[in-house]
N, C-alpha and C positions, 0 to 999 in steps of 0.2 A: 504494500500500500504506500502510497506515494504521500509525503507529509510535509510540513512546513516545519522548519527550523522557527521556533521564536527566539533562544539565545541567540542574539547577536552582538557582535566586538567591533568596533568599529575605532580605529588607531587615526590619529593625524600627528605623524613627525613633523616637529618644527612648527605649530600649529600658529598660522597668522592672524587670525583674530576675525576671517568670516570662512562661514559654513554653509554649502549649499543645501539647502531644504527642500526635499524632491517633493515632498505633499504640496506643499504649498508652490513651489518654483520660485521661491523668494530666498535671501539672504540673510544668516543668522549672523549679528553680531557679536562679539565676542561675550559681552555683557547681557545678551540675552541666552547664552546659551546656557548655564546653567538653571536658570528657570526652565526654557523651554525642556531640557533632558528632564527636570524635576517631574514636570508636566507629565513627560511621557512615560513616567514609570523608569526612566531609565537612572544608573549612577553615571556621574563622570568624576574622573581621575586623572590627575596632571602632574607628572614626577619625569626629571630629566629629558626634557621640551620634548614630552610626547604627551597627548589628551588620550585619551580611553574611554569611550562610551559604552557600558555594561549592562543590559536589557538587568531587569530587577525581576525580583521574583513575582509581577504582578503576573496574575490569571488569566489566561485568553477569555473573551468572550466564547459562550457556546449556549447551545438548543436542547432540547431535551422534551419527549412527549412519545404518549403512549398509545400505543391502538393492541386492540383484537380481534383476530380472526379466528374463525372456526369451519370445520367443513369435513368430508368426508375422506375417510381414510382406511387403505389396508394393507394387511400382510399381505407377503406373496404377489403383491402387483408392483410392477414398473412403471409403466403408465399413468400419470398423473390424472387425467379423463378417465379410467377404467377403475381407478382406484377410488374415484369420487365415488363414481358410478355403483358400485358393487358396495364401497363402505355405507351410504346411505343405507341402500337394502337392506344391510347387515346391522342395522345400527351403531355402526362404528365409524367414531368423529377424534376429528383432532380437533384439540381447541389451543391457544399459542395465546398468551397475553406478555406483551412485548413494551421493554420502555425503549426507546430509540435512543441513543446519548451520541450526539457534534460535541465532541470539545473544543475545540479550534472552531467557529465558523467562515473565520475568514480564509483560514486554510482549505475547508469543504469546500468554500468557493471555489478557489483557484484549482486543485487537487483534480484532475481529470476524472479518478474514480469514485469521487461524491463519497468519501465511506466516515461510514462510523459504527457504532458499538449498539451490541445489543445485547439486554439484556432481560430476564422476569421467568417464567415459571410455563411450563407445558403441562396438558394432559392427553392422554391418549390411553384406551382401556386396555390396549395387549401390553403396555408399558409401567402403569400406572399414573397419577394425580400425583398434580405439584411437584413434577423434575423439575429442579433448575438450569434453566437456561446459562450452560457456560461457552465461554472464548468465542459470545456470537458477535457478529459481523453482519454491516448495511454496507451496501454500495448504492445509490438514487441515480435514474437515467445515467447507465455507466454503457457509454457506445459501446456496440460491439466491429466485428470488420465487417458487417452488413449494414451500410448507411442509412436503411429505412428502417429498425430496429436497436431502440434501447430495451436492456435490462434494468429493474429494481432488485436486486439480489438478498437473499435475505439466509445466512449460515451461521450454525450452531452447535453444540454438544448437549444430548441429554446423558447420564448414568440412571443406571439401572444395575443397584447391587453392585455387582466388578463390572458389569458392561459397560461400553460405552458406544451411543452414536451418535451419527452426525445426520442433519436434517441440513438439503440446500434445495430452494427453493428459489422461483424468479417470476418477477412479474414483468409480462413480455409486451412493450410500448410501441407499439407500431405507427409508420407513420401514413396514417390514414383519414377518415372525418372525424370528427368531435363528437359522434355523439359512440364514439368505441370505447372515449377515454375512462368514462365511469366504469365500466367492467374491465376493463385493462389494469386502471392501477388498483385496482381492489380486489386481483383476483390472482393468488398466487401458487404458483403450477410447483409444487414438493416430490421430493424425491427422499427416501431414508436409509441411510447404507450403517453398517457394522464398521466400528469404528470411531476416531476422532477425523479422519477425512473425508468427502465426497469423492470418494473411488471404490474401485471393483464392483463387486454384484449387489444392485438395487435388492433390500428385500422389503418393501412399503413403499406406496405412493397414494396422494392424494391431493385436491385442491382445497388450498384456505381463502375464505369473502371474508372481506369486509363490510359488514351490511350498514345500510344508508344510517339506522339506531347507533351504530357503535362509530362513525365516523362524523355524528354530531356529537358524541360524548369526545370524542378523540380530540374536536377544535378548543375544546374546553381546557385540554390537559397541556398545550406547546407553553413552555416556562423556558424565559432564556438565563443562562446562568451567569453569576460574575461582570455582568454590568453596572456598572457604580450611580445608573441615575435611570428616572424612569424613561428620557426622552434615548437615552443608550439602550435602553430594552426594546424600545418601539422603533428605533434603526435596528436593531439585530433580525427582527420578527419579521419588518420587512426588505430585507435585504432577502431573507428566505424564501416568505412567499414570492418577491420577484422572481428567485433564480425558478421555481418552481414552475410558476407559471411561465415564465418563458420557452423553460423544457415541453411545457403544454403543447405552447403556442408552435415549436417548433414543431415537435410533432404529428399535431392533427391540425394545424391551420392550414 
């Protein structure tokens, strides 16, 4: 997964007394630059005509919010469609209540594979209620080498007793009309293998909704973390929903 370095060092030998400011495209004076580093969370340090600019230990901004899905699920099928198909009949459901965690937002942005952490609690009857969701993983609209097709990927570890497996899952974005997107991004096509990784022989599959009830409870849950004010909460929130909707837009418009 591709990440964003926040420690950053940032050295000036011989340092003359202005600084170029790339956010701004303006010029720091010498005298403003210890406030402005202040500002930024950053320390500076000036020992034998060199300055040191040292990221601090302040927090990235990040997102965080929960959904659940549920849907039909079985042993013995490969088949995401077949496993739905047959676990309904059978009475046999996956249910997945999932919290999503960006730490970095602004790295999600940049970060081509949109990833972040997952984590919260599965049930499944051949497995049992209330496994813990470990070492799971999101990637959101992560291209693939078919230009009219994103993935939402969504991987995991349940245990069971000594077992262990992994559940990988993909919601498949196509780029088609608008009115696909509602079953597309609420509809994720599972796969269950033996193990901590998504290889060798499928033994489970099945599809998880998101039904219209739990994606109005889901709008309720998005809390952004480690923003110092509430107008930094409400840039974080939407800086999201843009990127979001723009992946819409580019998709099904």
């Amino acid at each position: 997964m591709t990440g964003c370095n926040t420690a950053v060092r940032l050295r000036f030998q011989n340092y003359s007394g202005i600084l170029y400011h790339r956010s701004t495209g303006g010029r720091l004076e010498r005298s403003n630059l210890l406030d402005r580093t202040r500002a930024s969370g950053l320390q500076m340090n000036t020992s034998a005509g060199e300055t040191t600019l040292l990221a601090g230990a302040t927090e990235a901004v990040g997102l965080v919010f929960r959904e659940r899905m549920t849907g039909g699920f079985l042993l013995g099928e490969s088949d995401p469609r077949t496993g739905e198909r047959k676990g309904l009949a059978a009475s046999s459901r996956f249910d997945l209540q999932a919290t999503a965690a960006i730490p970095d937002l602004s790295c999600f942005l940049v970060d081509p594979q949109h990833a972040g952490e997952l984590r919260g609690t599965a049930g499944f009857q051949a497995l049992g209620s209330d496994l813990e969701v470990q070492s799971g993983k999101i990637r959101l609209f992560h291209r693939t080498e078919d230009p009219a097709l994103k993935l939402m990927e969504y991987r995991f570890t349940l245990r069971q007793g000594t077992k262990d497996y992994c559940l990988a899952g993909q919601k498949e974005i196509r780029r088609r009309r608008l009115l696909h997107s509602w079953s597309e991004t609420t509809t994720l096509l599972c796969r269950l293998y033996e193990g901590r990784e998504a290889r060798g022989v499928v033994i489970g599959a099945g599809v998880l909704h998101l039904t219209l009830l739990e994606f109005l409870k889901q709008l309720s849950t998005f809390q952004v973390t480690n923003a110092r004010s509430s107008a930094a909460r409400a840039r974080a929130l939407w800086r999201f929903v843009r990127f979001f909707a723009a992946e819409l837009l580019d998709s099904y418009a």
